[in-house]
N, C-alpha and C positions, 0 to 999 in steps of 0.2 A: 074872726080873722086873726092871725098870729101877727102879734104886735112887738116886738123887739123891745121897743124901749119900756115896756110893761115890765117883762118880766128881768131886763135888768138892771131896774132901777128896786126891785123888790129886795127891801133889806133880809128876809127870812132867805132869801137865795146866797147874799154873802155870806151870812152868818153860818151855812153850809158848807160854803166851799172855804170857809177860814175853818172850818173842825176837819173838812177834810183832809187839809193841808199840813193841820197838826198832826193830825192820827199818822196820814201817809210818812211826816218826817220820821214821827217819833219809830213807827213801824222800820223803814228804811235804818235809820241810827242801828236798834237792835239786831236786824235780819240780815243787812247789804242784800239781800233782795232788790234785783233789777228793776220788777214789777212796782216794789212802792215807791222809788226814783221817777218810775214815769207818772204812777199816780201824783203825786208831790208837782211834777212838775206841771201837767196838764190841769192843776186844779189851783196853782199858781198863774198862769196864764188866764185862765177863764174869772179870776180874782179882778187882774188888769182890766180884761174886756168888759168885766162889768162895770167897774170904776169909770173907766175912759168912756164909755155908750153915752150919747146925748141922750136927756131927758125924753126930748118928743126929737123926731124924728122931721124940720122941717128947716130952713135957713139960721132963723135967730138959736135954735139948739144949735145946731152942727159946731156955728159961728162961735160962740159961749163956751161950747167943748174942747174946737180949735186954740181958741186964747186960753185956754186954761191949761192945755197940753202944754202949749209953749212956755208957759210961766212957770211950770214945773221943772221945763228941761231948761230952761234958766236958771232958776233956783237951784238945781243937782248943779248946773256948771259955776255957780258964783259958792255955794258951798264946796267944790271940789277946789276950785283956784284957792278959797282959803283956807283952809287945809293945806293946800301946798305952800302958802307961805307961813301959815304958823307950825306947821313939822318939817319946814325947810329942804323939803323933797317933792321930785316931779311925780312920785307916785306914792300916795301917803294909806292906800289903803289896798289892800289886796288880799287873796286866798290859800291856804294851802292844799295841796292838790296829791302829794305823798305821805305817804308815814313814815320818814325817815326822820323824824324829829321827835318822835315816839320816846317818853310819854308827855313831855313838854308841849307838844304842839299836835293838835290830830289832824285827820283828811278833815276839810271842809271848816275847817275855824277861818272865821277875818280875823285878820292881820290887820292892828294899827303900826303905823312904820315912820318913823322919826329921821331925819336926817343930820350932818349934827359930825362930832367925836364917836365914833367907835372905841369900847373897852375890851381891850385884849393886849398883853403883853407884846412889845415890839422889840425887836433887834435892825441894826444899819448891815445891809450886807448885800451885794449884788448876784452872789454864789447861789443863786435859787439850785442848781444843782448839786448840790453838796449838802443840800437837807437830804436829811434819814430819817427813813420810819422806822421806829423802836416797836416789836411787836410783842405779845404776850397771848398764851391762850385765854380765851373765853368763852362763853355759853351763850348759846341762839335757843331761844325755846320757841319752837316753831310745831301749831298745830298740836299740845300737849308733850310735844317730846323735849326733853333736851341736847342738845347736841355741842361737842367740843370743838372751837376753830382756835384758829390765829387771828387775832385783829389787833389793828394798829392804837397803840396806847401812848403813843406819844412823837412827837417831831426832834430830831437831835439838830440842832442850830449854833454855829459858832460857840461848840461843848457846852451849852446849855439846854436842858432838855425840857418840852411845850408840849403838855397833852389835855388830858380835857379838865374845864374849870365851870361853873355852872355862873359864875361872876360874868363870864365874859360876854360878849354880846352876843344874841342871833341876828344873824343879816341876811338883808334882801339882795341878792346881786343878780347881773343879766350875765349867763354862761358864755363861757366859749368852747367847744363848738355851742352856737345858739343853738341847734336842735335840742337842747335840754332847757329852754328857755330860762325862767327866771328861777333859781333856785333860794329857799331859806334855810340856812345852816349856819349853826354857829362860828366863831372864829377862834382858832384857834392860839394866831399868831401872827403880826405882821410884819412884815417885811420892808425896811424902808431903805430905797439906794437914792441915786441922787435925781430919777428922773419921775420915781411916783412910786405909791405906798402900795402894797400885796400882800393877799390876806391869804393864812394857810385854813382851807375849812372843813367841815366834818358835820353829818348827820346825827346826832344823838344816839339814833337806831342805827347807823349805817358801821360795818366792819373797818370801812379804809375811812384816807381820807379824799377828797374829792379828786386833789391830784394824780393819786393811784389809780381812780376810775377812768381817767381819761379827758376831767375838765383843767384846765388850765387855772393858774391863781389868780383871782380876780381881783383887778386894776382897782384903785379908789372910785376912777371916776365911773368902773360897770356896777357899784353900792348903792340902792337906792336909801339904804339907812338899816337903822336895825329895829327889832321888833320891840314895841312898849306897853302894847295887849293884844289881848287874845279875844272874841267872842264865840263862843263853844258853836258850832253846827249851820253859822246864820248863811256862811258859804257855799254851802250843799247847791241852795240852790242855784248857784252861778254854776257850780262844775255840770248841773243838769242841764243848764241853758246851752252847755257845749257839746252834751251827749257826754259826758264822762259819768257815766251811772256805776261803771264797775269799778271795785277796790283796784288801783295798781298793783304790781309784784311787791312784796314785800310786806303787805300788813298783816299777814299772818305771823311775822317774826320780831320778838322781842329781844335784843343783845343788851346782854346783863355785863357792863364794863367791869 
């Protein structure tokens, strides 16, 4: 008779689906291969399911199972509250999800994320209109070729000129228009008048700066902090958990400032 909890409690079964999950990443990392995204992800899940399966399959199991779920998701929410109060932010840990932070930051690295001072030069001025982008040609190597643009190389700000510094911080901030949700971009500049602080920002990777594209400067208070590590890949598989398997536009292009 097929017995559930037999074969998921059988260690030679995890120790399976933990090689699978390696191979599948490591595969997906090299290929972007759709195919090893879902392998990866289905072999992630069935890791869960084995883990979470009650021993035997009768009250006192289920019971022991239940409690031990819950302790778990207790323990993630009393380690997440602290965390928000020792990085002094409501959101201390997160994903990137583009390569516009290329080569600093890739698709799928965690983000730890500090709340706190931001380091980026500041000027007092209310004339957000009256900044200028300073442009200069440079190089996209996109797909083996290279290619000549214009991109913006620096912000002109009450005649002083802000372009990029590797000193300065990356930050977490919530967009506006939200439809581009939370973005991680460096800062380039802030901006302070008398009713709250705006940061001028820019992708690494990216030609413009974000106010060029179409997002607005973002307020102190849309910051969730800025970035103070990196762990290479371990977010893959959250972007899987949402169906984001394919590379967004742009990871094929490298801008050489």
């Amino acid at each position: 008779m097929f017995d559930l909890h037999v074969i998921t409690n059988d260690k030679r079964l995890t120790w399976a689906l933990g090689g699978v999950l390696v191979a599948s990443l490591a595969a997906y990392i090299l290929t972007k291969l759709t195919l090893f995204a879902g392998t990866s992800l289905l072999s992630f899940l069935a890791l869960v399911l084995v883990d979470a399966a009650p021993k035997k399959m009768d009250k006192d199991s289920l019971s022991s199972t239940l409690k031990e779920t819950l302790i778990a998701i207790a323990a993630a929410a009393a380690i997440w509250v602290g965390l928000c109060i020792i990085l002094q932010t409501s959101s201390p840990i997160d994903v990137v999800t583009s390569c516009s932070m290329l080569p600093l930051l890739e698709r799928g690295d965690l983000i730890i994320i500090q709340g706190g001072t931001i380091n980026a030069p500041s000027i007092n001025t209310n004339q957000f209109t009256n900044l200028n982008a300073q442009k200069k040609q440079c190089t996209i190597e996109r797909g083996g070729t290279s290619i000549q643009t214009m991109c913006t190389s620096a912000i002109i700000a009450v005649n002083q000129s802000f372009g990029f510094n590797s000193s300065n911080d990356v930050i977490v901030y919530e967009a506006t228009p939200s439809s581009y949700g939370l973005i991680v971009h460096r800062a380039w500049l802030a901006i302070e008048d008398n009713e709250e602080t705006r940061y001028v920002t820019k992708g690494d990777n990216n030609q413009i700066i974000d106010y060029e594209g179409g997002i607005e400067f973002p307020k102190r208070s849309k910051v969730h902090g800025k970035v103070i590590l990196r762990i290479p890949y371990v977010g893959l598989l959250k972007l899987f958990l949402f169906g984001q398997f394919d590379e967004p536009p742009g990871c094929d292009t490298r801008t050489i400032q």
